[in-house]
Residue frames relative to the residue before (quaternion, step in Angstrom):
aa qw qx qy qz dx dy dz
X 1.0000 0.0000 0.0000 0.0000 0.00 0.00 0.00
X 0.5670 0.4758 -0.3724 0.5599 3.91 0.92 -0.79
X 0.7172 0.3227 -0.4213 0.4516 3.97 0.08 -0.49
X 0.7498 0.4374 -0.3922 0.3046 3.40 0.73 -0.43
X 0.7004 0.5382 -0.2864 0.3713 3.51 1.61 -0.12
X 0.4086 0.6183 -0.3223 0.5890 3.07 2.35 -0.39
X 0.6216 0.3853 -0.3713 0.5721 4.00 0.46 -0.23
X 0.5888 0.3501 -0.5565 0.4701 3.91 0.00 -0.60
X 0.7505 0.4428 -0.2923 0.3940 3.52 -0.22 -1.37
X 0.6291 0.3892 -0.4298 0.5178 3.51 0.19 -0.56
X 0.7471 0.3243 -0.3448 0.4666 4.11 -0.06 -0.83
X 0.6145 0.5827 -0.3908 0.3608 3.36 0.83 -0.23
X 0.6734 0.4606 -0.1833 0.5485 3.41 1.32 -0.54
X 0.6322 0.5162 -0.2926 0.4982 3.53 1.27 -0.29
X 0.6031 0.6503 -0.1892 0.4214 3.22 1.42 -1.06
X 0.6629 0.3521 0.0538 0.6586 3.42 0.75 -1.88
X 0.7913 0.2439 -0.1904 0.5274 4.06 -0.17 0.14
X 0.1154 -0.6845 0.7137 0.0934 3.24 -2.00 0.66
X 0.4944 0.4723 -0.4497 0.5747 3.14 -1.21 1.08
X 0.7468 -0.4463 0.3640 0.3327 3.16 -1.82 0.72
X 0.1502 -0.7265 0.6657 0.0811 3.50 -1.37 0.32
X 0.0777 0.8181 -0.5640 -0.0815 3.76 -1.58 0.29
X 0.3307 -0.7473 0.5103 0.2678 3.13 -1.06 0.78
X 0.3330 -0.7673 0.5378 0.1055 3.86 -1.65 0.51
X 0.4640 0.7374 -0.4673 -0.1499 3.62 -0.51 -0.28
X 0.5498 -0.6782 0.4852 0.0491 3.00 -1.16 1.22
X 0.3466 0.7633 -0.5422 -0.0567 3.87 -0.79 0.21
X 0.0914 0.8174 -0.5446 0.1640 2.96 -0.87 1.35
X 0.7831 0.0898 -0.1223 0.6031 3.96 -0.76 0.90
X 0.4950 -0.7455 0.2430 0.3744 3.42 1.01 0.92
X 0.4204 0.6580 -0.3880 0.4896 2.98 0.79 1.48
X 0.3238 -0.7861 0.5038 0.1532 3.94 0.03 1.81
X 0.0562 0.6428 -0.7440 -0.1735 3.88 -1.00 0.41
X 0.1283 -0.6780 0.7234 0.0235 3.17 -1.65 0.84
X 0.3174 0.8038 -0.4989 0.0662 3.24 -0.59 1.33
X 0.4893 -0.6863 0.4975 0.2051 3.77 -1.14 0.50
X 0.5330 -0.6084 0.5799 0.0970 3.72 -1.54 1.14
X 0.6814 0.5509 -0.4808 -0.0328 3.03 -0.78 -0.18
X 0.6816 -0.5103 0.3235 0.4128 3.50 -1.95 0.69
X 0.6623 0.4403 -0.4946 0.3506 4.29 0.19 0.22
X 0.3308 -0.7861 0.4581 0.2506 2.91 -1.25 0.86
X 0.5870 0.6969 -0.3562 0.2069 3.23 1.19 0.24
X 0.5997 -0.6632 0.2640 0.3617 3.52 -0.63 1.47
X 0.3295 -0.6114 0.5112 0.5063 4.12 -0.61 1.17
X 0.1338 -0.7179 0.6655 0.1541 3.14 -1.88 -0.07
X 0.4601 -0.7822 0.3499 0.2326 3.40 -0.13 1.20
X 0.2151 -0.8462 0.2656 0.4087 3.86 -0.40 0.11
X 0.5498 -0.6857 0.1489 0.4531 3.82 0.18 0.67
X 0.7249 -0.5012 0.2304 0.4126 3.31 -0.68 0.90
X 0.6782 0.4698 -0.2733 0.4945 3.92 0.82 -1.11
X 0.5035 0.4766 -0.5802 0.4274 4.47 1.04 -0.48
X 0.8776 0.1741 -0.2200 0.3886 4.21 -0.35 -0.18
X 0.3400 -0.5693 0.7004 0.2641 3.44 -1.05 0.57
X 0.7476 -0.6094 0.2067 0.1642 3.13 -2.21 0.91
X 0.5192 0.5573 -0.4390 0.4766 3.08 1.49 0.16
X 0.3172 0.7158 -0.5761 0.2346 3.98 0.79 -0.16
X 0.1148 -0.7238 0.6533 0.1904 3.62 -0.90 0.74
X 0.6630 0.4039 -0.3345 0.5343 4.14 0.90 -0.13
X 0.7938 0.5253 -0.1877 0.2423 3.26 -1.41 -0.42
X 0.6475 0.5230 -0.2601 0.4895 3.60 1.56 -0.26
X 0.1207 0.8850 -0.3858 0.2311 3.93 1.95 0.16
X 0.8425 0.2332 0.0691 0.4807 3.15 -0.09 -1.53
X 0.7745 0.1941 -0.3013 0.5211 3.57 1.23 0.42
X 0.4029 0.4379 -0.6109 0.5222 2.92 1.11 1.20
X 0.5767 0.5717 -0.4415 0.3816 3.81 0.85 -0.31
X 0.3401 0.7708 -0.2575 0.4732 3.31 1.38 -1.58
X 0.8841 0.2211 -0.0549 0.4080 3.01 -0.84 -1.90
X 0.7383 0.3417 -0.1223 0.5684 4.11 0.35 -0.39
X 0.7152 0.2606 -0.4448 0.4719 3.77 -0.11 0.25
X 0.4586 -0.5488 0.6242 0.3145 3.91 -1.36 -0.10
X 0.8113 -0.1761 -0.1136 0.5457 3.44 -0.02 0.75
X 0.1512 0.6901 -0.7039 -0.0734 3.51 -1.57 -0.16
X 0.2501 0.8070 -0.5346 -0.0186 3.09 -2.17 -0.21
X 0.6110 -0.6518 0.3735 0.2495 3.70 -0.35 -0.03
X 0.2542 0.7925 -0.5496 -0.0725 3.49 -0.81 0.03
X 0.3685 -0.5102 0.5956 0.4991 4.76 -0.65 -0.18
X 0.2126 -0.5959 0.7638 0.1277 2.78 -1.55 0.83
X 0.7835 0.0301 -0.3360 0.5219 3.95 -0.31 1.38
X 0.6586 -0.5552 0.3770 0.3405 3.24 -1.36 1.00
X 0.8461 -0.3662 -0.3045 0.2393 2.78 -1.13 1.45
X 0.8886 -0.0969 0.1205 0.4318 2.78 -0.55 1.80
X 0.6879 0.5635 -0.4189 0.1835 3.68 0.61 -0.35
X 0.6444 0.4555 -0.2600 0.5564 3.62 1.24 0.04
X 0.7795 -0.3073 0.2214 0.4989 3.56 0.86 0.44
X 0.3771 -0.6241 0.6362 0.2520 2.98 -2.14 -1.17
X 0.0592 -0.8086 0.5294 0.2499 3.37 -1.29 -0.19
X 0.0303 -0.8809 0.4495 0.1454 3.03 -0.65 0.64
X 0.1915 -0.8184 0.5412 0.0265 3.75 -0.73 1.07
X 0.0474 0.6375 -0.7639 -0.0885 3.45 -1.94 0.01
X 0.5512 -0.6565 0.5085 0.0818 3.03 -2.06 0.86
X 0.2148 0.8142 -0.5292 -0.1046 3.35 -0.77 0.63
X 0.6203 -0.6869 0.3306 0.1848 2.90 -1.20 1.61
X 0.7081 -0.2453 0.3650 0.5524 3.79 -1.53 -0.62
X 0.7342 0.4996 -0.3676 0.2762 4.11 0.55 -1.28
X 0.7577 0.4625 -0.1749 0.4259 3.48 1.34 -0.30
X 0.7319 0.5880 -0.2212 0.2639 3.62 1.51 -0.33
X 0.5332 0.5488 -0.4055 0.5001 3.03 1.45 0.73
X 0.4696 -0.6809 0.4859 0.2822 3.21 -0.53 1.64
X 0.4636 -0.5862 0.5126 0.4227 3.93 -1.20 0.98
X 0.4136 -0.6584 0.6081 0.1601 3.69 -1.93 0.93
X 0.3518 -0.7207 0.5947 0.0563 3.07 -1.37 0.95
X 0.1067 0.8405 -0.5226 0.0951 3.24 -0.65 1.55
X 0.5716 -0.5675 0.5614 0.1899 3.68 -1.42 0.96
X 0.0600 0.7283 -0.6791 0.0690 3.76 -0.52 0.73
X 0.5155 -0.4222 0.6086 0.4309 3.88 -1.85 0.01
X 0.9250 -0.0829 -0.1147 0.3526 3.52 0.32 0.11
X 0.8458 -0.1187 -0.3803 0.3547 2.57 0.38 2.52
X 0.6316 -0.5741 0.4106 0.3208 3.45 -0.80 -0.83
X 0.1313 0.8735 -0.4292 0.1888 3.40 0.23 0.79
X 0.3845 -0.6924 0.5926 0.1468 3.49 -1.12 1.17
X 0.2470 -0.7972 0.5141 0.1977 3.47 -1.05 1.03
X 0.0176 0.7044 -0.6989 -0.1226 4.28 0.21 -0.22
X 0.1134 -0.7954 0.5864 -0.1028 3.30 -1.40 1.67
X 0.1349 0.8295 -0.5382 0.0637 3.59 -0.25 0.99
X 0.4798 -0.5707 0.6532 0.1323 3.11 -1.91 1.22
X 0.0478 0.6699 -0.7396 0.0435 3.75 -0.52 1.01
X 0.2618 -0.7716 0.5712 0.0991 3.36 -1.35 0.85
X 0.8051 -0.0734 -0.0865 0.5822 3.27 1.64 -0.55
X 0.6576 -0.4190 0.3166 0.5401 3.94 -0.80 -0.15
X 0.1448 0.6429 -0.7404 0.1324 3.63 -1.18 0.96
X 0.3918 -0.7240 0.5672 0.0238 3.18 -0.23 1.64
X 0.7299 0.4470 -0.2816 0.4338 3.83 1.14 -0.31
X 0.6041 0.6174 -0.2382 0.4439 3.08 1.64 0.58
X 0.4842 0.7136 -0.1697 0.4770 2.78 1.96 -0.23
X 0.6031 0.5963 -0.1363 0.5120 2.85 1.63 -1.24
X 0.6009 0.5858 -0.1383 0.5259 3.75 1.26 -1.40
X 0.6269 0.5406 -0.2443 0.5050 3.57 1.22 -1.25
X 0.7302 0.2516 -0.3459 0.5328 3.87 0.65 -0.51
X 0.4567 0.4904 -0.5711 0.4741 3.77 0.58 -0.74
X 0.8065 0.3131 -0.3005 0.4014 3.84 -0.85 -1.86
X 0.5747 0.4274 -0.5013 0.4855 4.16 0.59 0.01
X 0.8400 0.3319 -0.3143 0.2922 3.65 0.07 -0.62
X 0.2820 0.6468 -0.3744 0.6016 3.48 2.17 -0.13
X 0.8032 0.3240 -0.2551 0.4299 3.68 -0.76 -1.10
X 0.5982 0.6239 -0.2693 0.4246 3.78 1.44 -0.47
X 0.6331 0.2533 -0.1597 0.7138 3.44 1.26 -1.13
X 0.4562 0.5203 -0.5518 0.4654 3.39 -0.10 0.17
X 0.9260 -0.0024 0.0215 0.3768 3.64 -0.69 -1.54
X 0.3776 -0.7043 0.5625 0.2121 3.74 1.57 -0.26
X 0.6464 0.4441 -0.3120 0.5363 2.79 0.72 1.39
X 0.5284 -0.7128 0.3245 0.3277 3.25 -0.44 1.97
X 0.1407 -0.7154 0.6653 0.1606 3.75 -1.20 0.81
X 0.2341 -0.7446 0.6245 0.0277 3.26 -1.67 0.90
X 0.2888 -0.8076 0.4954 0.1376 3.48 -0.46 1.47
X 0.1532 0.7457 -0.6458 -0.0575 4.13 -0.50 0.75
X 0.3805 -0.7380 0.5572 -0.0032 3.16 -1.37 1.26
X 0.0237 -0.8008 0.5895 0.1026 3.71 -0.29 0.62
X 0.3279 0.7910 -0.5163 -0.0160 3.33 -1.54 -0.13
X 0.7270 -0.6446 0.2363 -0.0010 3.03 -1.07 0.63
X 0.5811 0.1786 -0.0541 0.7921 2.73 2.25 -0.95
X 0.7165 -0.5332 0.4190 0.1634 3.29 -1.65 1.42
X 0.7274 0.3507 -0.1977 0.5558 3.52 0.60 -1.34
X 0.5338 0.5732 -0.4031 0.4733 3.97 0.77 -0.35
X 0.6878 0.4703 -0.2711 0.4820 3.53 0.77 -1.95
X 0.7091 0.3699 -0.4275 0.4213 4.19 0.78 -0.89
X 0.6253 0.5612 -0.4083 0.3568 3.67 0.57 -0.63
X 0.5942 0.5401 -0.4013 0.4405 3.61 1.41 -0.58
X 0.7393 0.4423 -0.3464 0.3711 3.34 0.73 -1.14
X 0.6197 0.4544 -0.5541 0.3200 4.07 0.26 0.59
X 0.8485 -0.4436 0.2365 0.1651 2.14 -1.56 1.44
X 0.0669 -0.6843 0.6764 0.2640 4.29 -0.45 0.24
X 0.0588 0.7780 -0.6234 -0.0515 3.06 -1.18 0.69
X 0.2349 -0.8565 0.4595 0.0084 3.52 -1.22 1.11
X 0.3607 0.8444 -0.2559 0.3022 3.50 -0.32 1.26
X 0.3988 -0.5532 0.5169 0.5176 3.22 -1.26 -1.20
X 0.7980 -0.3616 0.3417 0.3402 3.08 -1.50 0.26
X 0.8174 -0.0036 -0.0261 0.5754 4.00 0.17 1.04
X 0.8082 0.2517 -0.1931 0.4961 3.20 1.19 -0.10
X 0.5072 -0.7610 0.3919 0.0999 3.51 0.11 2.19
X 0.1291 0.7284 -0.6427 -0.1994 4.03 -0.60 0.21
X 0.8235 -0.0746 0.0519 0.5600 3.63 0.98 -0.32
X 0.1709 -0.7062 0.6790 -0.1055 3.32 -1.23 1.85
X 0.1412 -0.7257 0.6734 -0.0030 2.76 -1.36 1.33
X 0.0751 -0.8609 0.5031 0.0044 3.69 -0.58 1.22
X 0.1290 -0.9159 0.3492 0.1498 3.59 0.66 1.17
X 0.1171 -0.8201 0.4229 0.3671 3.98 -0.28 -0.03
X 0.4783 -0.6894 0.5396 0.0691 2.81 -1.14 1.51
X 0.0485 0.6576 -0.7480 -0.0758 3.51 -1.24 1.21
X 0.1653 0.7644 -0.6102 0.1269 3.48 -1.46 0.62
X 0.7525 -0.5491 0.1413 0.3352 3.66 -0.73 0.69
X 0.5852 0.4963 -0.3904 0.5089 3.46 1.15 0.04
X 0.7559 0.1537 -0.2170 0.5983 4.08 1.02 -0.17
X 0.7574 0.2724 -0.3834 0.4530 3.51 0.31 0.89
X 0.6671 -0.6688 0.3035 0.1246 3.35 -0.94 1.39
X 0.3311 -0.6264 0.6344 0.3092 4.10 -0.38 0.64
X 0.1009 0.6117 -0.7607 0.1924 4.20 -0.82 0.97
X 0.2494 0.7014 -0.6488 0.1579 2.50 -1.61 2.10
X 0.4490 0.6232 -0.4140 0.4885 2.86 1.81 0.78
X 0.6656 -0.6401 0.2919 0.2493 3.63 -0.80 1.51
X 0.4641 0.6732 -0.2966 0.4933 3.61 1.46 -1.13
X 0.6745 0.6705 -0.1672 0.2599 3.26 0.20 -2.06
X 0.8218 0.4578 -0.0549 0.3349 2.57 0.58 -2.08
X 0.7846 0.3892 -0.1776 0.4487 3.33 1.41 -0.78
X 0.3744 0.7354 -0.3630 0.4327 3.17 1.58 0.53
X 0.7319 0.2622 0.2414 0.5808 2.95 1.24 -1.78
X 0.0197 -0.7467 0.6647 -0.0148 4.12 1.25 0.82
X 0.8601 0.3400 -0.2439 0.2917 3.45 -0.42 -1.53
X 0.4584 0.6330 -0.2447 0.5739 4.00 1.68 -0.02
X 0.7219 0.2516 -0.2133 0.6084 3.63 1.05 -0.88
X 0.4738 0.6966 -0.3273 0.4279 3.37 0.91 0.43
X 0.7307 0.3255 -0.2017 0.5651 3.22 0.77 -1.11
X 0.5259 0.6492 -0.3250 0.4430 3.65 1.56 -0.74
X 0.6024 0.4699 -0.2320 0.6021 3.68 0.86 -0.83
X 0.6480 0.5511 -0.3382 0.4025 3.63 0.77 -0.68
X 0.7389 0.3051 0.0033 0.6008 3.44 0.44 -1.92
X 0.6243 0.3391 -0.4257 0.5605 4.23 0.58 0.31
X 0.5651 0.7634 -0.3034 0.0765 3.22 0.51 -1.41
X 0.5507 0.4939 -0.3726 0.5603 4.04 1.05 0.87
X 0.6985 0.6259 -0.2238 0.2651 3.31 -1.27 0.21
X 0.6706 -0.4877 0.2891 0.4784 3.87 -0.42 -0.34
X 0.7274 0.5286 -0.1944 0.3921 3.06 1.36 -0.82
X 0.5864 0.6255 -0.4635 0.2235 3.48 1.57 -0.81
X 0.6450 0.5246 -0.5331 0.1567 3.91 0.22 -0.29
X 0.5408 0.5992 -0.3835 0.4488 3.39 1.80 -0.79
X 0.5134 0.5836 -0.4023 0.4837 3.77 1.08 0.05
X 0.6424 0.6763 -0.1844 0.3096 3.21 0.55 -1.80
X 0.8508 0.2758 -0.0161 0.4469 2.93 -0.18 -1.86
X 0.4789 0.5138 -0.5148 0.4916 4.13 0.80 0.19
X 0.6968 0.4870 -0.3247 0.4144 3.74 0.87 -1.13
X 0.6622 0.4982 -0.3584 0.4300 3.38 0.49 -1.16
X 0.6137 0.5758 -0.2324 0.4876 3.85 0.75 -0.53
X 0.7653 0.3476 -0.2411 0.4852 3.64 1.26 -0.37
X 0.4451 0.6756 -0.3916 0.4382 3.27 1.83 -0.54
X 0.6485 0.4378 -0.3861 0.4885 3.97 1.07 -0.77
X 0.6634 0.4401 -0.4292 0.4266 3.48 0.56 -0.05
X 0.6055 0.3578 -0.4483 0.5517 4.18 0.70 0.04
X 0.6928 -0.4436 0.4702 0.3196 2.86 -2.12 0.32
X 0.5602 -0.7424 0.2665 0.2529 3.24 -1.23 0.82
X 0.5017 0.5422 -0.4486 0.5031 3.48 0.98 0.61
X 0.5582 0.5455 -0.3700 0.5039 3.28 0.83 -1.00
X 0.7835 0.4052 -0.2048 0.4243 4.08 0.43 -1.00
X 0.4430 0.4856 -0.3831 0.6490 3.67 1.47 -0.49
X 0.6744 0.4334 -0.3381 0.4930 4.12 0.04 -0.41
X 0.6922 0.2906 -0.2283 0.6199 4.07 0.47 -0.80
X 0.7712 0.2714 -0.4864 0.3082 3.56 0.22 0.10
X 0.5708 0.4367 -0.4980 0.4852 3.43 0.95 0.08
X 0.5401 0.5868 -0.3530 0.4892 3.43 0.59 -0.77
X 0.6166 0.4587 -0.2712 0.5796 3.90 0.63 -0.07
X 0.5430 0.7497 -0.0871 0.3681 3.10 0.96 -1.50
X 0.8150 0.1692 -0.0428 0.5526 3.23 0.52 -1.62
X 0.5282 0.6248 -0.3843 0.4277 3.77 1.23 -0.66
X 0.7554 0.4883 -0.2873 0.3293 3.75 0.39 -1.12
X 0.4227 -0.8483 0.3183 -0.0208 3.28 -0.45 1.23
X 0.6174 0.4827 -0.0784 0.6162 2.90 1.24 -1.59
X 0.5683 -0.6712 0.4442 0.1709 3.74 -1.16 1.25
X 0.6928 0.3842 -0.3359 0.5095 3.80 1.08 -0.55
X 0.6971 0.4691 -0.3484 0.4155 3.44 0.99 -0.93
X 0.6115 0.4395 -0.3832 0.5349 3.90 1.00 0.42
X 0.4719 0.5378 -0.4289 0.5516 3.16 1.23 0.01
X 0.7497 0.4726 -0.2622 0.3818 3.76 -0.04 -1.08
X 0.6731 0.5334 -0.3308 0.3910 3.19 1.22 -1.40
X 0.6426 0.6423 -0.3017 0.2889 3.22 1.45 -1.06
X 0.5124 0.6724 -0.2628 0.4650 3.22 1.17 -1.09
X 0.7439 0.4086 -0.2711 0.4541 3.48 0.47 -1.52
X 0.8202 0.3430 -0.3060 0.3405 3.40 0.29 -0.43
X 0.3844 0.7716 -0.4461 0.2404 3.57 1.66 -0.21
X 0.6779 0.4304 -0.3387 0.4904 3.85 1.15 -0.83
X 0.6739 0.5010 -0.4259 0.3370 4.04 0.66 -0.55
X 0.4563 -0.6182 0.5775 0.2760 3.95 -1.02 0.19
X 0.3718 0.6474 -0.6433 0.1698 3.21 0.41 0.68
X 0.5619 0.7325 -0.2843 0.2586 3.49 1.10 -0.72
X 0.4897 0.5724 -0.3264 0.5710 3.23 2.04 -0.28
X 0.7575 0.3038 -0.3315 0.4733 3.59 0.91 0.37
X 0.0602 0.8660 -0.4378 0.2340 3.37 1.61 0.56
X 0.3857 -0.5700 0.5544 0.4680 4.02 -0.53 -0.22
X 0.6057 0.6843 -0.2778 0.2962 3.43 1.11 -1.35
X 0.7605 0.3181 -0.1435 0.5477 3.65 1.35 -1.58
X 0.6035 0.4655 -0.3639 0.5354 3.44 1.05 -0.03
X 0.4494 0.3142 -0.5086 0.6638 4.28 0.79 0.32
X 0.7700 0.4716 -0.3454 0.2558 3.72 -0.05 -0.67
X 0.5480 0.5308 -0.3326 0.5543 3.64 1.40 -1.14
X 0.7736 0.3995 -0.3427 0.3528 3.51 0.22 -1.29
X 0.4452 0.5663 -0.4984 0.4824 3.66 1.23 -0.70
X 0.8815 0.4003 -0.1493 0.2011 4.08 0.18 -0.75
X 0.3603 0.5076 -0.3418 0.7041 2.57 2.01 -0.16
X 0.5362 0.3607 -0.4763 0.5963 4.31 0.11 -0.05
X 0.8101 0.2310 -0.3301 0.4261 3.70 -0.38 -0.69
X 0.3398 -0.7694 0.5073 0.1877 3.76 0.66 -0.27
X 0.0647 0.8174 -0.4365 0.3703 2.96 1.30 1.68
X 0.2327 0.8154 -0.3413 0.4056 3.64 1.81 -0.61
X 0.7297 0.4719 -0.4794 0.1225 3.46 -0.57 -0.49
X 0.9153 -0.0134 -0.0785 0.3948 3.07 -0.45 1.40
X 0.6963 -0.5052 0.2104 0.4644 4.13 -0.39 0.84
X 0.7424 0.4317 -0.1965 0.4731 3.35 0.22 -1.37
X 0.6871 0.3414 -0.3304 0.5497 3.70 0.61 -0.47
X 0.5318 0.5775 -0.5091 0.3529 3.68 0.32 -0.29
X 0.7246 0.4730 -0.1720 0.4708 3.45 0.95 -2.07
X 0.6851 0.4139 -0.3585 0.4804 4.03 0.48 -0.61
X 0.5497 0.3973 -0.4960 0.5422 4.19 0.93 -0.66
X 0.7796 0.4761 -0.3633 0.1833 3.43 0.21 -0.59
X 0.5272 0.5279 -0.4406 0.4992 3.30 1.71 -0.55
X 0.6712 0.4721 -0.3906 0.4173 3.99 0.44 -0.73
X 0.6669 0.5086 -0.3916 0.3784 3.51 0.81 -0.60
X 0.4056 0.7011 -0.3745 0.4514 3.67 1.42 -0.82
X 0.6482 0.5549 -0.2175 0.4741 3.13 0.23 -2.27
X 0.8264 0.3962 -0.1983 0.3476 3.70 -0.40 -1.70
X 0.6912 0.3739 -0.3977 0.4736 3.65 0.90 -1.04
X 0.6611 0.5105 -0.4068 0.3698 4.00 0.75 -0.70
X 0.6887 -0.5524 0.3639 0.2967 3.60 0.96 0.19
X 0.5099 0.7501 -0.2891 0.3062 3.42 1.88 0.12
X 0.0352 -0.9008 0.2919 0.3195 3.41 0.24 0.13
X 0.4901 -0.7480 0.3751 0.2443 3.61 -0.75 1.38
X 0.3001 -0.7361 0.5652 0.2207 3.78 -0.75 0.44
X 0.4517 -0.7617 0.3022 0.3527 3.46 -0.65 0.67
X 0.4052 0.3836 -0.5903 0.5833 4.00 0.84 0.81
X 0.6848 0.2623 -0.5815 0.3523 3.72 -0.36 -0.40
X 0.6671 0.5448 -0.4255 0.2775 3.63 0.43 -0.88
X 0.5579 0.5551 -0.3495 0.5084 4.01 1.76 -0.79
X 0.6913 0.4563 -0.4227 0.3677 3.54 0.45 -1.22
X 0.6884 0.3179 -0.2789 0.5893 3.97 0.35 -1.03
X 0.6863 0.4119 -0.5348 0.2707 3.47 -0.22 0.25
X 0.6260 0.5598 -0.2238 0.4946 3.33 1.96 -0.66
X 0.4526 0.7196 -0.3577 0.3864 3.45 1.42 -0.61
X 0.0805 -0.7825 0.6170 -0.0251 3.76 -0.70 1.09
X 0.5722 0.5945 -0.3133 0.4700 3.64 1.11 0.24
X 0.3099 -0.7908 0.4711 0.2380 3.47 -0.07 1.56
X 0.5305 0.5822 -0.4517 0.4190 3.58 0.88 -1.22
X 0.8033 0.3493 -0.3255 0.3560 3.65 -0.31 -1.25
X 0.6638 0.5686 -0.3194 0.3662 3.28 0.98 -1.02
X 0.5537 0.5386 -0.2998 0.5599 3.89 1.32 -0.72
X 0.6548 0.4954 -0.2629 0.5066 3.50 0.82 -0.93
X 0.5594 0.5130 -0.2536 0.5996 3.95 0.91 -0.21
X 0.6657 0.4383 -0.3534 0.4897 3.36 0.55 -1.31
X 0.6249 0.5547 -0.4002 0.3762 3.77 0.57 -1.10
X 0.7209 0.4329 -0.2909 0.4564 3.62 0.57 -1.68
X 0.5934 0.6640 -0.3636 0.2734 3.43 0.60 -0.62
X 0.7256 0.4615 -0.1575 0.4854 3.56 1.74 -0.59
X 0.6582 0.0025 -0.2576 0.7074 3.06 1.69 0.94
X 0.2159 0.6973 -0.5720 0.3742 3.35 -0.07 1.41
X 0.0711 0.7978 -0.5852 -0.1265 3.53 -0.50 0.70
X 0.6604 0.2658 -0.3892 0.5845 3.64 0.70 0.86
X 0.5253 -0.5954 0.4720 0.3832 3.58 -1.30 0.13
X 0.7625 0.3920 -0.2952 0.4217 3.33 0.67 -0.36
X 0.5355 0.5554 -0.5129 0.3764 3.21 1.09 1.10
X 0.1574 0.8052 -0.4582 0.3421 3.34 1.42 1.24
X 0.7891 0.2664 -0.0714 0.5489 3.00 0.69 -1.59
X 0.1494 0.6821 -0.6488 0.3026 3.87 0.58 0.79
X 0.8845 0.0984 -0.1482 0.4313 3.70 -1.21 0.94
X 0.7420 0.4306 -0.4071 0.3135 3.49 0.80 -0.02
X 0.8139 -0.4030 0.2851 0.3064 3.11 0.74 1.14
X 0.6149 -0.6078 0.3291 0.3797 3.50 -1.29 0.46
C-alpha cells in the first residue's frame, strides 16, 4: 500500500506541476508519512468523484490516497506559497506490513495482513481496491487476513464486501478474520514452539491487558528457535498488530537484545542507501553510518557530539544497541538512554 500511495503522489505532482519534484518518507511512532515536493504553490485539489466515469484512467490520484491512507493533506512550505508545497498522507499499523509470500501444495499465494482496531466502513472499500492492485501487479492469488482484538470488530470484518449490481456480483472480497473468539490465548512455552506462526496471531488478537506479557515473552523465546527471516517477519508482524500502548512497550523491550532489526524495512532502505554511497568500509563503520542514517532518513535531527560519539564508537554491541533505539527515538540523544554515564 505505501508504494502504491508514494506513486499516486509522486505522479500527481509530476502531472499537475512544472518544475522539479521530491519524494519523502518519514517513520516515526509507528506511523509511515509519505509525502511529495513540489515548486507550485497551488493547493492539489482532488477531482470529485462524479467529473469521470469508471473507465477514467487519470484523475482518481488523490482519491485513491483519500480513500486508503489514515489521514492526509497539504500545506506551502514558505510564506506565501512561494517555494512550493507538500503534500503528505499517513499510514497507520493496518497497512505496514509489506503483503507475504507463501508456497502452498496447491499454489502460490500472497498474504496482506491487517490489525483493525475498530469498524471503518472506509476500509472495506481500500481492502478490494489494495486486493485487486497486488493482483495485477504480481498475478498472484491475494489473501486478505484480518486480526483483531474485539469480537464485534472481528464479526463486522467477516461480511462479505460485495461489488456491483443488485443480484448480480462483479467482485467479492471475503477477508479471514482472526480474533479472540476463534483463536486460542497460548502462553505455555511448549505450545508456542510447536505452532510460532499460531502464537502469533494469539499475541495479536489477545495481546492487551494483564495478561499480555505471559503471552509475550513465551513468543519472543521461540522466535530464536526459527530461521531468521522467518522471525524478522513475526516480529514486525507482531509489531504492527499490537494495539494497546503497554503491550508495544513490552514487546519492545523483548526484542531490543535479538538482531532481527537488521532486517527491519527501516535498516535495509538504510544499508542499501550505503552500499550506493560506499560508506561500507569495514564492520564498525557500516553499524555507526547506519545508526546516523536511521536518525537522518526518519527526519531526526543529529547534533554534532551525537554524530562524533557514534561515529567514534568501536563496540558492535553498543553500536547495534543504538541502531535498535534509533528506530523509535524521537530525539538523537535518545541513543544513549541506559548506557550509563
Amino acid at each position: 500500500m505505501a508504494e502504491l500511495l508514494a506513486t499516486e503522489l509522486v505522479s500527481n505532482a509530476v502531472r499537475h506541476t512544472k518544475g522539479p519534484a521530491a519524494l519523502r518518507l518519514c517513520w516515526r511512532d509507528g506511523v509511515l508519512r509519505i509525502g511529495t515536493w513540489d515548486a507550485d504553490p497551488k493547493p492539489p485539489s482532488p477531482v470529485p468523484e462524479p467529473a469521470h466515469g469508471v473507465d477514467a484512467e487519470t484523475g482518481r490520484g488523490l482519491e485513491l490516497v483519500r480513500a486508503c491512507a489514515d489521514d492526509w493533506g497539504w500545506h506551502p512550505l514558505a510564506q506565501g506559497g512561494d517555494r512550493g508545497k507538500y503534500v503528505w498522507c499517513d499510514l497507520g499499523a493496518a497497512w505496514r506490513v509489506d503483503p507475504v509470500w507463501v508456497d502452498t501444495d496447491e499454489g502460490s499465494f500472497l498474504l496482506v495482513l491487517e490489525a483493525q482496531g475498530k469498524k471503518d466502513e472506509a476500509k472495506r472499500g481500500s481492502w478490494a481496491y489494495y486486493l485487486s492492485y497486488l493482483y495485477a501487479k504480481y498475478r498472484c492469488e491475494p489473501v486478505l487476513i484480518v486480526m483483531s482484538q474485539s469480537s464485534s470488530t472481528a464479526r463486522w470484518a467477516a461480511r462479505p464486501i460485495r461489488l456491483g449490481l443488485p443480484g448480480w456480483t462483479s467482485l467479492m472480497v471475503r477477508p479471514l478474520v482472526l480474533g479472540p473468539d476463534n483463536v486460542p490465548v497460548i502462553t505455555d512455552e511448549k505450545e508456542v514452539a510447536q505452532d510460532v506462526s499460531l502464537a502469533v496471531f494469539s499475541a495479536i488478537t489477545h495481546g492487551r491487558g494483564p495478561g499480555v506479557a505471559a503471552i509475550l515473552r513465551p513468543l519472543a523465546v521461540a522466535l530464536e528457535t526459527v530461521d531468521p527471516d522467518s522471525a524478522a517477519v513475526f516480529a514486525q508482524l507482531v509489531e504492527s498488530g499490537l494495539v494497546d500502548d503497554q503491550a508495544k512497550k513490552i514487546w519492545r523491550e523483548l526484542m531490543m537484545p535479538v538482531n532481527y532489526f537488521f532486517r527491519h524495512p527501516v535498516a535495509e532502505k538504510v544499508r542499501e542507501e550505503g552500499i550506493e554511497l560506499g560508506v561500507e568500509k569495514g564492520v564498525e563503520k557500516e553499524r555507526a553510518s547506519m545508526v546516523l542514517r536511521i536518525l537522518d532518513w526518519r527526519g531526526i535531527e543529529v547534533p554534532e557530539s551525537v554524530r562524533e560519539r557514534v561515529t567514534a564508537c568501536t563496540d558492535l554491541d553498543r553500536l547495534d544497541a543504538w541502531a535498535q533505539r534509533a528506530v523509535h527515538a524521537t530525539s538523537a540523544t535518545e541513543l544513549f538512554d541506559g548506557d550509563g554515564a
